[in-house]
C-alpha positions as protocol buffer text, in pm:
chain_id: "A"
residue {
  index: 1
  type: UNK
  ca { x: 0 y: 0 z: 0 }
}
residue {
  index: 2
  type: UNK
  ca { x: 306 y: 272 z: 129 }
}
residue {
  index: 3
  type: UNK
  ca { x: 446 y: 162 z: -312 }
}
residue {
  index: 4
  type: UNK
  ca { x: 150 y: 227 z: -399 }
}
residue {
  index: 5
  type: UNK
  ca { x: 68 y: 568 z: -193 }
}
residue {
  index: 6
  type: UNK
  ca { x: 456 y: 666 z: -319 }
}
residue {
  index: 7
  type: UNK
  ca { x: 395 y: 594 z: -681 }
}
residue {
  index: 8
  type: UNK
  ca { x: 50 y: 836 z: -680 }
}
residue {
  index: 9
  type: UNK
  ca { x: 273 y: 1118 z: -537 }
}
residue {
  index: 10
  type: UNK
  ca { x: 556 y: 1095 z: -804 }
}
residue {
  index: 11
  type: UNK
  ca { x: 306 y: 1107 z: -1086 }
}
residue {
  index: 12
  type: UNK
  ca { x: 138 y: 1401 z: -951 }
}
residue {
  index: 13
  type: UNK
  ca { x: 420 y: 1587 z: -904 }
}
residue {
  index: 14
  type: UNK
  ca { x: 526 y: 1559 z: -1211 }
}
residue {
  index: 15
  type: UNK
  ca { x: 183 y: 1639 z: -1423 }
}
residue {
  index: 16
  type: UNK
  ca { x: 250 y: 1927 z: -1177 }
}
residue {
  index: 17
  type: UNK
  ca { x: 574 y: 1981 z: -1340 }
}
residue {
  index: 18
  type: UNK
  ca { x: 470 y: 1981 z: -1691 }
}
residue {
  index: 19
  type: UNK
  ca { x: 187 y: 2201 z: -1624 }
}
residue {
  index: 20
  type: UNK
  ca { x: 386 y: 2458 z: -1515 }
}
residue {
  index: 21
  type: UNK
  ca { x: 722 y: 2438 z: -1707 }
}
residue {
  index: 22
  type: UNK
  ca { x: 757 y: 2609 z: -2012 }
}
residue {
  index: 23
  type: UNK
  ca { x: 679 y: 2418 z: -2313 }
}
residue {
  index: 24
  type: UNK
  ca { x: 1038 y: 2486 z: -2544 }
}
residue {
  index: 25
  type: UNK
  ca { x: 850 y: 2503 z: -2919 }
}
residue {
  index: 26
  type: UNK
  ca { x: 1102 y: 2488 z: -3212 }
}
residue {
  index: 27
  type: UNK
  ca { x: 1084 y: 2756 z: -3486 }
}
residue {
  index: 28
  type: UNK
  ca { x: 961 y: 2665 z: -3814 }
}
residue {
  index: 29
  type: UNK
  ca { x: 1148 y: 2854 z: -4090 }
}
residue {
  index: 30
  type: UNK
  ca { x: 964 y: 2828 z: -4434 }
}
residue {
  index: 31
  type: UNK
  ca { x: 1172 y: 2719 z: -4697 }
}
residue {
  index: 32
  type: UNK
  ca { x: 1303 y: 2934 z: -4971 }
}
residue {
  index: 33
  type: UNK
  ca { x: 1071 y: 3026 z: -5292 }
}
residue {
  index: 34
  type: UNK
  ca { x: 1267 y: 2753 z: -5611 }
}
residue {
  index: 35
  type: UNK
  ca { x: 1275 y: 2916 z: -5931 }
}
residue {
  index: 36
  type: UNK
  ca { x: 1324 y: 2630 z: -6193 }
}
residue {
  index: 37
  type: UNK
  ca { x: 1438 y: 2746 z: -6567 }
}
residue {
  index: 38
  type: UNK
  ca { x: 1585 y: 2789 z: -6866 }
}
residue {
  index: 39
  type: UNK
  ca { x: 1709 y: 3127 z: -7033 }
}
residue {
  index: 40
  type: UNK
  ca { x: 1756 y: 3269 z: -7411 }
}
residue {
  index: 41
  type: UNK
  ca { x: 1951 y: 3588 z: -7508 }
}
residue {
  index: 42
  type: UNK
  ca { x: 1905 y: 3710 z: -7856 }
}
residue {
  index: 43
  type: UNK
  ca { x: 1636 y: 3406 z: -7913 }
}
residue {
  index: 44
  type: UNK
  ca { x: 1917 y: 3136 z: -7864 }
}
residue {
  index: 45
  type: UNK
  ca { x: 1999 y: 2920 z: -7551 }
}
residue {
  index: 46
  type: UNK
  ca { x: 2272 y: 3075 z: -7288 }
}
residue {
  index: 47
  type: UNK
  ca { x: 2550 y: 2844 z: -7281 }
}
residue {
  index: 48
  type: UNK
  ca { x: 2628 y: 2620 z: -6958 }
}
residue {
  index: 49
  type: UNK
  ca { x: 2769 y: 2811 z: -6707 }
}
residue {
  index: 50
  type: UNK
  ca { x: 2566 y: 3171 z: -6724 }
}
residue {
  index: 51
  type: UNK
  ca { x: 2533 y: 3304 z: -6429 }
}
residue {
  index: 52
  type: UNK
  ca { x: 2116 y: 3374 z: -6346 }
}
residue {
  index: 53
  type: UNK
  ca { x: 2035 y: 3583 z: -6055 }
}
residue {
  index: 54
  type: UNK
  ca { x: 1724 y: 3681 z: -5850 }
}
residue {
  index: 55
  type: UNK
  ca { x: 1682 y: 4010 z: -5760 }
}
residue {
  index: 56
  type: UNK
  ca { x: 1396 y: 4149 z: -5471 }
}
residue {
  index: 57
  type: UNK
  ca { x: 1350 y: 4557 z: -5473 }
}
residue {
  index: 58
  type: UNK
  ca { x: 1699 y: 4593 z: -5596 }
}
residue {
  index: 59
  type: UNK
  ca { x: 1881 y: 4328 z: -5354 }
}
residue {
  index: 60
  type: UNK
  ca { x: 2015 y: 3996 z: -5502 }
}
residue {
  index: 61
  type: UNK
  ca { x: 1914 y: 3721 z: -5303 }
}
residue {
  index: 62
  type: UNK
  ca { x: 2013 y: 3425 z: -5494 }
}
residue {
  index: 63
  type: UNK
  ca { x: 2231 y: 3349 z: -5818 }
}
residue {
  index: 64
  type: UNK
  ca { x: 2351 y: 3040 z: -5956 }
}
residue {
  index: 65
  type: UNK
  ca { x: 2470 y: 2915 z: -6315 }
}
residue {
  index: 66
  type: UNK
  ca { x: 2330 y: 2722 z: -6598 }
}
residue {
  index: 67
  type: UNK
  ca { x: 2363 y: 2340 z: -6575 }
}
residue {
  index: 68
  type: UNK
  ca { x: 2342 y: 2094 z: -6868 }
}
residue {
  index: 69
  type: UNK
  ca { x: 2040 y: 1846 z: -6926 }
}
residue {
  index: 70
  type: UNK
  ca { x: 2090 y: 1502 z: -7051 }
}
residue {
  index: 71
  type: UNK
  ca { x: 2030 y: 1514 z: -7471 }
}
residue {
  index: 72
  type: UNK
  ca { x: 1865 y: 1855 z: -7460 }
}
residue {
  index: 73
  type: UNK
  ca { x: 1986 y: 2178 z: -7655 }
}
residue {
  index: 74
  type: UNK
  ca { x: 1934 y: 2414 z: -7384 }
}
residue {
  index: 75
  type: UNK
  ca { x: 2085 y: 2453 z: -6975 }
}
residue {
  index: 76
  type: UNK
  ca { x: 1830 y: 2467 z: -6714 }
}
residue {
  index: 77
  type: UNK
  ca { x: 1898 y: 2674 z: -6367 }
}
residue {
  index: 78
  type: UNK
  ca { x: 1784 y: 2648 z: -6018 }
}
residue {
  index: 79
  type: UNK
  ca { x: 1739 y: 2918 z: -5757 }
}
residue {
  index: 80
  type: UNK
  ca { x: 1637 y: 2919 z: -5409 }
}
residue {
  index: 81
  type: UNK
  ca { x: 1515 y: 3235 z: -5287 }
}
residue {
  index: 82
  type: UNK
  ca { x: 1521 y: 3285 z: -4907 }
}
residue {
  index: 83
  type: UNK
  ca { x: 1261 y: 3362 z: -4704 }
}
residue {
  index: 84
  type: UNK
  ca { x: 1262 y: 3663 z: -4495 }
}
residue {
  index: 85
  type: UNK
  ca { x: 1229 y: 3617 z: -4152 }
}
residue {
  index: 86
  type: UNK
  ca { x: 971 y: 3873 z: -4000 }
}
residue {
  index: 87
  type: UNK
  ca { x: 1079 y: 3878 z: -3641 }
}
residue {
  index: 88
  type: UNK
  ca { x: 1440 y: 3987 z: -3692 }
}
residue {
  index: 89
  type: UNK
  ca { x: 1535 y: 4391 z: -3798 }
}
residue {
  index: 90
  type: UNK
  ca { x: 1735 y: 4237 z: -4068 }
}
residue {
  index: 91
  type: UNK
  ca { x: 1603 y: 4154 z: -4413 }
}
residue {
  index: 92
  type: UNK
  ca { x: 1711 y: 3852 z: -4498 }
}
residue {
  index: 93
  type: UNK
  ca { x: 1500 y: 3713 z: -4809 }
}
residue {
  index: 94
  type: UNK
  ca { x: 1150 y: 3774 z: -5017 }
}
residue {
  index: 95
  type: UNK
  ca { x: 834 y: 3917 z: -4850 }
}
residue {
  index: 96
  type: UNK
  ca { x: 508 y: 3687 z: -4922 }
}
residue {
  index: 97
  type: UNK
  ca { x: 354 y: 3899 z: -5244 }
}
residue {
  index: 98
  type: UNK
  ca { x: 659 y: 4012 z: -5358 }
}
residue {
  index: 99
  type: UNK
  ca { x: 818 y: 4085 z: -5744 }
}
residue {
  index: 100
  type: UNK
  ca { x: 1150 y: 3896 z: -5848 }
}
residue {
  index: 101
  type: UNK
  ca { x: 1319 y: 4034 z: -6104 }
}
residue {
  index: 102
  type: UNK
  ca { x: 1591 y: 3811 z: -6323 }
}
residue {
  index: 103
  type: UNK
  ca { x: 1857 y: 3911 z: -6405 }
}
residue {
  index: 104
  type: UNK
  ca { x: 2124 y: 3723 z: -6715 }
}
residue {
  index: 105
  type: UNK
  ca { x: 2488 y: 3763 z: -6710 }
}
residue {
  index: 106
  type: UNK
  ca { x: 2646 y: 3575 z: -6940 }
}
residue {
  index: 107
  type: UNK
  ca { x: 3012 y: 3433 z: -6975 }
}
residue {
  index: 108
  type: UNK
  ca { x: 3204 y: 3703 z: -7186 }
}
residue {
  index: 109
  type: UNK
  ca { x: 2985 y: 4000 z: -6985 }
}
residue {
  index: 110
  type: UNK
  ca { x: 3062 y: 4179 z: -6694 }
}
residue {
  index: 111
  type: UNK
  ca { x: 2739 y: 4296 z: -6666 }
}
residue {
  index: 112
  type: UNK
  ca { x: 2332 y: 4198 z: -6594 }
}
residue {
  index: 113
  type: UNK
  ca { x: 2098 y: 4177 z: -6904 }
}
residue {
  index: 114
  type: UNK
  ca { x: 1762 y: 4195 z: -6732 }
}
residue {
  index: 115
  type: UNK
  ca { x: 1527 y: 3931 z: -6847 }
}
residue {
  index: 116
  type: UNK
  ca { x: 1141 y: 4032 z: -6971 }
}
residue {
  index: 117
  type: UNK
  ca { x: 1013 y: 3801 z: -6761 }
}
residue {
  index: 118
  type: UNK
  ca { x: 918 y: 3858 z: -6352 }
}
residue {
  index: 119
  type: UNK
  ca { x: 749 y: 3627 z: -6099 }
}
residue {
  index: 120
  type: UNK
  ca { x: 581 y: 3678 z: -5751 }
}
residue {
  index: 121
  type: UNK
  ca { x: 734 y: 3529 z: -5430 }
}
residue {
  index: 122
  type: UNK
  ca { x: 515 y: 3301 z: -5220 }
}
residue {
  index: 123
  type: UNK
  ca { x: 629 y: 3071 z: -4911 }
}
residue {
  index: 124
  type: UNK
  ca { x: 741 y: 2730 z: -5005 }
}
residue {
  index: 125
  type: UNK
  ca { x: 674 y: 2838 z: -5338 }
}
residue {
  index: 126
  type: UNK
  ca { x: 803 y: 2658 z: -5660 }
}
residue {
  index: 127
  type: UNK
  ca { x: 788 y: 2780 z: -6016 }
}
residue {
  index: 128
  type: UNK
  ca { x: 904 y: 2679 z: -6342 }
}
residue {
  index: 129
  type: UNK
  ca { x: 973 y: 2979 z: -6572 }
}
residue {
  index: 130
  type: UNK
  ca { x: 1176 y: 3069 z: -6893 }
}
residue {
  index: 131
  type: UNK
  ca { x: 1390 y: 3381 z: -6949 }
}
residue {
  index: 132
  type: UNK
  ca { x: 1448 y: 3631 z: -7252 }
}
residue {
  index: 133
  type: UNK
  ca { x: 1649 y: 3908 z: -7306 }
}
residue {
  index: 134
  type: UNK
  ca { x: 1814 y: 4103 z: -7577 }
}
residue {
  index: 135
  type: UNK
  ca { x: 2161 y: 4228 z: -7606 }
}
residue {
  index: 136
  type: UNK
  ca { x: 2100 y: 4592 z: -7592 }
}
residue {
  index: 137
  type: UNK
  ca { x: 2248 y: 4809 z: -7844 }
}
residue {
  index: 138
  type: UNK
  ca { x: 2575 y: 5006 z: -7809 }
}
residue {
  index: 139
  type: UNK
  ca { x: 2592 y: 5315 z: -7705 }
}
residue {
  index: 140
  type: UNK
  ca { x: 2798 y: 5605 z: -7720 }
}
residue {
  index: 141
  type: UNK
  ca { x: 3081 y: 5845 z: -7489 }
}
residue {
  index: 142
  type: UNK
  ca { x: 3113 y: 6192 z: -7522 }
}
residue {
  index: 143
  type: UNK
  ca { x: 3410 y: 6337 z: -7263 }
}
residue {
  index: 144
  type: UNK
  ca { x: 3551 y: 6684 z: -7177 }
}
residue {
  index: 145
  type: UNK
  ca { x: 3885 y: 6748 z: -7046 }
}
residue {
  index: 146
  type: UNK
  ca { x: 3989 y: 7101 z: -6894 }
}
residue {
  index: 147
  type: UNK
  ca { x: 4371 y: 7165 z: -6938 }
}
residue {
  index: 148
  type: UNK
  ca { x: 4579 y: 7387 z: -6754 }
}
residue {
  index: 149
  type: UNK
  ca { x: 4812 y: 7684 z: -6869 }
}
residue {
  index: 150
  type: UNK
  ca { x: 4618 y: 7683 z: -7198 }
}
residue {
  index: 151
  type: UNK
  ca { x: 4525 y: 8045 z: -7319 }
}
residue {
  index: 152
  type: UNK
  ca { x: 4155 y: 8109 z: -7376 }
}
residue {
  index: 153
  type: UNK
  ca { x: 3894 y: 7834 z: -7357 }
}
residue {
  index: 154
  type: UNK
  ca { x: 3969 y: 7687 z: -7683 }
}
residue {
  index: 155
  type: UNK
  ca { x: 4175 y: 7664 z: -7945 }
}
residue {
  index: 156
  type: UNK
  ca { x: 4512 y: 7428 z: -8100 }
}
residue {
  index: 157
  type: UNK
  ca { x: 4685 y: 7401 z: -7780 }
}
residue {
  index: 158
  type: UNK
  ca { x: 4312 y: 7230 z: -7677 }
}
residue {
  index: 159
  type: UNK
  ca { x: 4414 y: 6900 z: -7849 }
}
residue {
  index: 160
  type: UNK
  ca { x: 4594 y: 6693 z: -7659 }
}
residue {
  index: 161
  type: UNK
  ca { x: 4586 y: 6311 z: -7712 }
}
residue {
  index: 162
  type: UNK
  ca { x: 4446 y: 6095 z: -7436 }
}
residue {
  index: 163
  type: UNK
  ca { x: 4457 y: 5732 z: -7348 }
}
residue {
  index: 164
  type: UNK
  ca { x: 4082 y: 5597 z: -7256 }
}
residue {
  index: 165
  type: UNK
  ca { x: 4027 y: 5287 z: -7023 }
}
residue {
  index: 166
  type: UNK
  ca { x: 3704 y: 5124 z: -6989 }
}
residue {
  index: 167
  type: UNK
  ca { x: 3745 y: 4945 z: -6630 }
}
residue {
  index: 168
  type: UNK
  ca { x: 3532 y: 4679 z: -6452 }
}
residue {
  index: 169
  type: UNK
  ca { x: 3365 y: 4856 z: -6215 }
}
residue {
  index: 170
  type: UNK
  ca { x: 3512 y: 4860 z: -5912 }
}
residue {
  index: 171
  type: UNK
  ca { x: 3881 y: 4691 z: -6023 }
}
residue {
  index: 172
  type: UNK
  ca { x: 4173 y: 4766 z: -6237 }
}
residue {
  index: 173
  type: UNK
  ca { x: 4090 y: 4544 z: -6470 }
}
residue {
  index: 174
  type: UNK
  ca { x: 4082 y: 4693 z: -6818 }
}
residue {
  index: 175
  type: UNK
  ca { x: 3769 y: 4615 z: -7022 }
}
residue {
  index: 176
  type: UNK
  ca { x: 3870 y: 4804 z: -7346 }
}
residue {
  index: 177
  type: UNK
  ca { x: 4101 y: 5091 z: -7420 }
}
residue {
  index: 178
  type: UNK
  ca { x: 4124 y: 5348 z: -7694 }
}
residue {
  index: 179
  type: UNK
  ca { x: 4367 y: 5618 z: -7749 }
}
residue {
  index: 180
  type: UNK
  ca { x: 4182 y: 5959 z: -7881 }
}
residue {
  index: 181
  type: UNK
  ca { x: 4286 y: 6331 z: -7953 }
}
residue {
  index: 182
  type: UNK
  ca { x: 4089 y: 6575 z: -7813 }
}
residue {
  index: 183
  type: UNK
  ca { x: 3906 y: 6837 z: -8050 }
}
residue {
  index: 184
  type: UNK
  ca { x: 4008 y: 7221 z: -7949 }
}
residue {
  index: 185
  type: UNK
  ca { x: 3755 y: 7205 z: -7681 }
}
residue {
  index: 186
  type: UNK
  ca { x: 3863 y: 7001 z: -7515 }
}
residue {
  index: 187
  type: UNK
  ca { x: 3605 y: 6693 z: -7597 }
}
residue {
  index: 188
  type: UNK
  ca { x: 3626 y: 6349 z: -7742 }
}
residue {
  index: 189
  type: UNK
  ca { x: 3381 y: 6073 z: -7851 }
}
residue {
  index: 190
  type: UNK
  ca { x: 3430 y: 5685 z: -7828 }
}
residue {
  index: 191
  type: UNK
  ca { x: 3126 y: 5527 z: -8031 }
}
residue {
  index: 192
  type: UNK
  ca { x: 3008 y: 5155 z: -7999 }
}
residue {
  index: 193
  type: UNK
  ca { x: 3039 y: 5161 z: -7620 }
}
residue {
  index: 194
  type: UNK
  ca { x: 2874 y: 4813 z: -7459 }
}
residue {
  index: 195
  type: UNK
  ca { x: 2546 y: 4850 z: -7310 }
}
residue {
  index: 196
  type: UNK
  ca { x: 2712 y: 4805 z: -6921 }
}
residue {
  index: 197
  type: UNK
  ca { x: 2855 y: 5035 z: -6608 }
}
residue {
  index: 198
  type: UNK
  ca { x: 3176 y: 5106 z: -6599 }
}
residue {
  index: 199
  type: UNK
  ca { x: 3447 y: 5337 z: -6384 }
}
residue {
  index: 200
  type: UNK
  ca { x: 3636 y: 5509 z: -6702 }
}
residue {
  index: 201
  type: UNK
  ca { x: 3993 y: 5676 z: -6682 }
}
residue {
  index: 202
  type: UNK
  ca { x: 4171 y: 5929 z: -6936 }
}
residue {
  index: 203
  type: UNK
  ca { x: 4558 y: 6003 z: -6942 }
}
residue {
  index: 204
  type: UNK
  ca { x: 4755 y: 6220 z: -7087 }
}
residue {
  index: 205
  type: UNK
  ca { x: 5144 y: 6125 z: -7171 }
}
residue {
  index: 206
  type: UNK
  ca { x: 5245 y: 6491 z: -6953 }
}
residue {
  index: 207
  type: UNK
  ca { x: 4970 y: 6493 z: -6690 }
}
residue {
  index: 208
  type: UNK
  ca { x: 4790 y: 6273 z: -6422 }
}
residue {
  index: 209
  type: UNK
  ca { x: 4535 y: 6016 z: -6500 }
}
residue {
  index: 210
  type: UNK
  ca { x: 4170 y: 6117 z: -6377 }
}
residue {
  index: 211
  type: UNK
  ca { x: 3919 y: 5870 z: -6287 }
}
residue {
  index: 212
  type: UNK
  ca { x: 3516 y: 5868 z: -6294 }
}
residue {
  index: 213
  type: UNK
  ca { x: 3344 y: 5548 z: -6141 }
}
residue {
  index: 214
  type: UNK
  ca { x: 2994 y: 5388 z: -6200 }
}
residue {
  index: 215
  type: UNK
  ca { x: 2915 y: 5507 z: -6571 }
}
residue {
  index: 216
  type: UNK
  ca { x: 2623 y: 5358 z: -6709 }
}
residue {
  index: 217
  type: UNK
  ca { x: 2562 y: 5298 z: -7067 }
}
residue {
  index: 218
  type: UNK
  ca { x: 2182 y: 5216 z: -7139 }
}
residue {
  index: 219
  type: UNK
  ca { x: 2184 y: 5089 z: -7462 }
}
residue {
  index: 220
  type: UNK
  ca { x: 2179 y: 5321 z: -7743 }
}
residue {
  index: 221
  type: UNK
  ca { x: 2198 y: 5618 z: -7567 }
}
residue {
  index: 222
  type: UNK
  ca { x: 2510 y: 5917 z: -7550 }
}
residue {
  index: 223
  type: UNK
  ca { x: 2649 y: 5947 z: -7220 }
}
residue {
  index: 224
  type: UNK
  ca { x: 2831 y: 6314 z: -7157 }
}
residue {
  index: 225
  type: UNK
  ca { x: 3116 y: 6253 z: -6880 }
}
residue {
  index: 226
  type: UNK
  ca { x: 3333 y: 6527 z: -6720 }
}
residue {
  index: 227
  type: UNK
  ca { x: 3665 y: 6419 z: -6599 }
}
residue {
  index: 228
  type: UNK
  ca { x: 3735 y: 6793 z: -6491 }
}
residue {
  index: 229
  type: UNK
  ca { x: 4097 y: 6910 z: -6547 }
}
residue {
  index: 230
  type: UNK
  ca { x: 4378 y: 6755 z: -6619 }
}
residue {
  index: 231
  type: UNK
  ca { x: 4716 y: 6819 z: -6378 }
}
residue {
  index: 232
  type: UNK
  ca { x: 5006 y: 6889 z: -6559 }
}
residue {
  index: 233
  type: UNK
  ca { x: 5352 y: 6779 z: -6443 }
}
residue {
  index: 234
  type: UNK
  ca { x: 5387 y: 6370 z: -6548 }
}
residue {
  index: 235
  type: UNK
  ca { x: 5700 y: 6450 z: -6755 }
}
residue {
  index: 236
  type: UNK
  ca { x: 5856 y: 6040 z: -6724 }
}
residue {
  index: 237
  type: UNK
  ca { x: 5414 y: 5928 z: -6770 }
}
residue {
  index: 238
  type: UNK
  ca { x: 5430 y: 5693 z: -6452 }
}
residue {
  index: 239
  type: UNK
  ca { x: 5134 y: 5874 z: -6307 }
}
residue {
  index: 240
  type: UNK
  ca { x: 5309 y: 5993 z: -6000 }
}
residue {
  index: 241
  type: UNK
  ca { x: 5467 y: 6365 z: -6024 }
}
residue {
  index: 242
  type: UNK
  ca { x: 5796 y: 6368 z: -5836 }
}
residue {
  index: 243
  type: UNK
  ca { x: 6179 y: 6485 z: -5818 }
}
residue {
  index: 244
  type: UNK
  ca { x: 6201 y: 6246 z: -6144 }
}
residue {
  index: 245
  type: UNK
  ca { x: 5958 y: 6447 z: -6327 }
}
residue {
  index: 246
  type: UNK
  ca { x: 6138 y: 6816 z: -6225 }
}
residue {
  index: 247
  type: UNK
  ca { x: 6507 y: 6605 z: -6333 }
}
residue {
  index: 248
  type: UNK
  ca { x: 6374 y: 6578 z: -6649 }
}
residue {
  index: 249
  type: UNK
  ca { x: 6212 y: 6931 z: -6694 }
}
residue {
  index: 250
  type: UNK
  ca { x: 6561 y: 7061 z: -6561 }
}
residue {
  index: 251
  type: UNK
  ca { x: 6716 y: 6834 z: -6873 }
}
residue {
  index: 252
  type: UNK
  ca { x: 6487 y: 7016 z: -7131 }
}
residue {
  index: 253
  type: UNK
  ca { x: 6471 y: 7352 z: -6973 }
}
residue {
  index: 254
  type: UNK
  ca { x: 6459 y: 7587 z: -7213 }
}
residue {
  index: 255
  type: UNK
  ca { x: 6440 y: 7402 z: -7563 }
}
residue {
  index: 256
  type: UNK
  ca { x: 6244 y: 7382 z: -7815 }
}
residue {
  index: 257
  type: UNK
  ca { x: 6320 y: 7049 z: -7949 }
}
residue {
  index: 258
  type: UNK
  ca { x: 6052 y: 6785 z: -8043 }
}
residue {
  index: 259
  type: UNK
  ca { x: 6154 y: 6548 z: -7722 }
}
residue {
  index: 260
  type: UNK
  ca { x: 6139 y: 6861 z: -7520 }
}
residue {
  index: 261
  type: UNK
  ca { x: 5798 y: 6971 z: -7601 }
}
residue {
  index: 262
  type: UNK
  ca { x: 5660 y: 6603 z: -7597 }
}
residue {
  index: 263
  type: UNK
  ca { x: 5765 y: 6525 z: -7244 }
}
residue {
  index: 264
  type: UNK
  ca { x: 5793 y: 6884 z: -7053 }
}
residue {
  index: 265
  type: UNK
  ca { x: 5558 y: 7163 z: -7270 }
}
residue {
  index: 266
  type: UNK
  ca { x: 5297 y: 7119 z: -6985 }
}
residue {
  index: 267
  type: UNK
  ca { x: 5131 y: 7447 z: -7127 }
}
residue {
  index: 268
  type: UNK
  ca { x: 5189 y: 7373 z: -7574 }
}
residue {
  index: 269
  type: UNK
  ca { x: 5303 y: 7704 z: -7631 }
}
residue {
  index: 270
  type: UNK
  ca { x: 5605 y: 7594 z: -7810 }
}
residue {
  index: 271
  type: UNK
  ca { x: 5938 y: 7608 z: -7520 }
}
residue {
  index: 272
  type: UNK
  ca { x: 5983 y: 7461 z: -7206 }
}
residue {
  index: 273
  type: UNK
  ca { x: 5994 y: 7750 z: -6936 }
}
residue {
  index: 274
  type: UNK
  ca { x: 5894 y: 7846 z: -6636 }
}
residue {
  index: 275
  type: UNK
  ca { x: 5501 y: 7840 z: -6712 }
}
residue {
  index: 276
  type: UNK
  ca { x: 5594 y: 7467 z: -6736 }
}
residue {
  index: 277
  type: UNK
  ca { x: 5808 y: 7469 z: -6409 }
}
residue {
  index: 278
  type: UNK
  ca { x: 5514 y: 7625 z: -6219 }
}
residue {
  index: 279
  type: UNK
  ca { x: 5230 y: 7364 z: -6347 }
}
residue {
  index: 280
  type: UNK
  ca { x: 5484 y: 7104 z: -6235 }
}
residue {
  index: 281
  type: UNK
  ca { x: 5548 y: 7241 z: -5881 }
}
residue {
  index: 282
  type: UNK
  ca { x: 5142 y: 7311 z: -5856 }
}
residue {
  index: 283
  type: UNK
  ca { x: 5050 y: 6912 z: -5884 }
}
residue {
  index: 284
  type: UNK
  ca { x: 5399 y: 6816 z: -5709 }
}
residue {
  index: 285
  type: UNK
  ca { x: 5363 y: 6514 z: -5489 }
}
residue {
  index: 286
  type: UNK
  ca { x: 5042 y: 6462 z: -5633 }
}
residue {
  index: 287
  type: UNK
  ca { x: 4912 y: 6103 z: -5807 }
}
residue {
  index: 288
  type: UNK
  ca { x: 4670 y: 5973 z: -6085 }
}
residue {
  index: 289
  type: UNK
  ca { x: 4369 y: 5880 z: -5990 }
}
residue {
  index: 290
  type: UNK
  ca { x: 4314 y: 5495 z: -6183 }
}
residue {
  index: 291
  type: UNK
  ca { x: 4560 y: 5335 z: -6000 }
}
């Protein structure tokens, strides 16, 4: 009878227990939106390897890259969109309701070709859906250069030849380069300019390189960019102006020859003099802006 009378009193302790402890529940997280596809550019298949991206009010939240089927002609892609989670500040994924937007970036490109097609974001949500996009068409730079110690606004000593570098955004990697001479205002234009956004730098062989970052170049369209002036002084071109660059002034001081006026006529008025020797000590110490 005592077991007995014992066993009662331990189980009603612990429905006690239970009744009054707090119950631990475990978080259910919903699982991310799948996006299941294949993608054309210019009406034929992407090759394997594109990269396709999914893009939420202008945040990527998932990108991945073409895969090959078995005996089929085109790649298919996968991507998981996350799910935002509504009781943290932080947004980390797709609202219930909301637009994706694709986005194509293919092999040779360094930058997104967005595809026609959207879809809406729904919890545990899977869709199958096919991209298209076009390549858009080039478009067009128009640049201005101010240079110092010239007389007047305009005029011969305006033309000045400049090296142009079309850089990833971002890097110093060099996407495409052209060497131009400025008309005598100063201005130059580079046609057939990739639809994309770049940072683009101009140097001159006597004066620092100047940079402008996160150019973009909708397609057909004729982007004016203003590198602002140009800062005389780079007399050995290594983009840095320095005792080497007032040696060599000092070597050509006062001539007239063609190696003279190449390297040290900071100002084209014919003669290396002390116009030039005053641009020089201006910018001294100074450096180029690309690199």
């Amino acid at each position: 009878m005592r077991k007995l009378t014992v066993l009662v009193v331990f189980f009603l302790v612990a429905a006690c227990l239970l009744c009054f402890c707090p119950v631990i529940v475990t978080a259910h997280y919903s699982l991310p939106h799948r996006f299941v596809g294949t993608a054309k550019v210019d009406g034929v298949w992407v090759p394997e390897g594109t990269e396709i991206s999914a893009w939420v009010n202008g945040i990527k939240y998932a990108e991945t890259t073409t895969l090959s089927l078995p005996n089929q002609q085109n790649w298919q892609f996968i991507l998981d969109v996350p799910v935002d989670d509504p009781r943290t500040p932080d947004v980390e994924g797709a609202m219930d309701g909301e637009i994706v937007v694709f986005k194509i970036k293919r092999i040779a490109d360094w930058d997104y070709m967005v595809a026609h097609e959207t879809a809406v974001f729904y919890l545990n949500g899977y869709t199958l859906i096919s991209l298209t996009a076009e390549v858009p068409p080039p478009a067009n730079l128009v640049g201005q250069v101010d240079l110092q110690g010239r007389p007047g606004a305009s005029g011969p000593t305006w033309e000045t030849p400049l090296r142009v570098m079309f850089f990833e955004p971002g890097t110093d990697s060099i996407l495409r380069e052209e060497n131009v001479t400025t008309d005598q205002g100063g201005s130059f234009t580079i046609s057939d300019v990739v639809s994309a956004t770049y940072d683009i730098g101009v140097k001159c062989p006597r004066s620092l390189s100047e940079l402008v970052t996160g150019v973009g170049f909708p397609g057909g369209a004729t982007i004016p960019v203003d590198f602002g002036t140009l800062r005389e002084g780079d007399a050995n071109n290594d983009d840095v102006i320095t005792g080497l660059d007032y040696a060599v002034l000092w070597s050509f001081f006062g001539q007239t020859s063609g190696e003279a006026l190449e390297k040290c006529d900071f100002n084209r008025d014919g003669a290396v003099t002390g116009v030039d020797y005053s641009l020089l000590w201006n910018n001294f110490g100074q450096i180029g802006s690309c690199w």
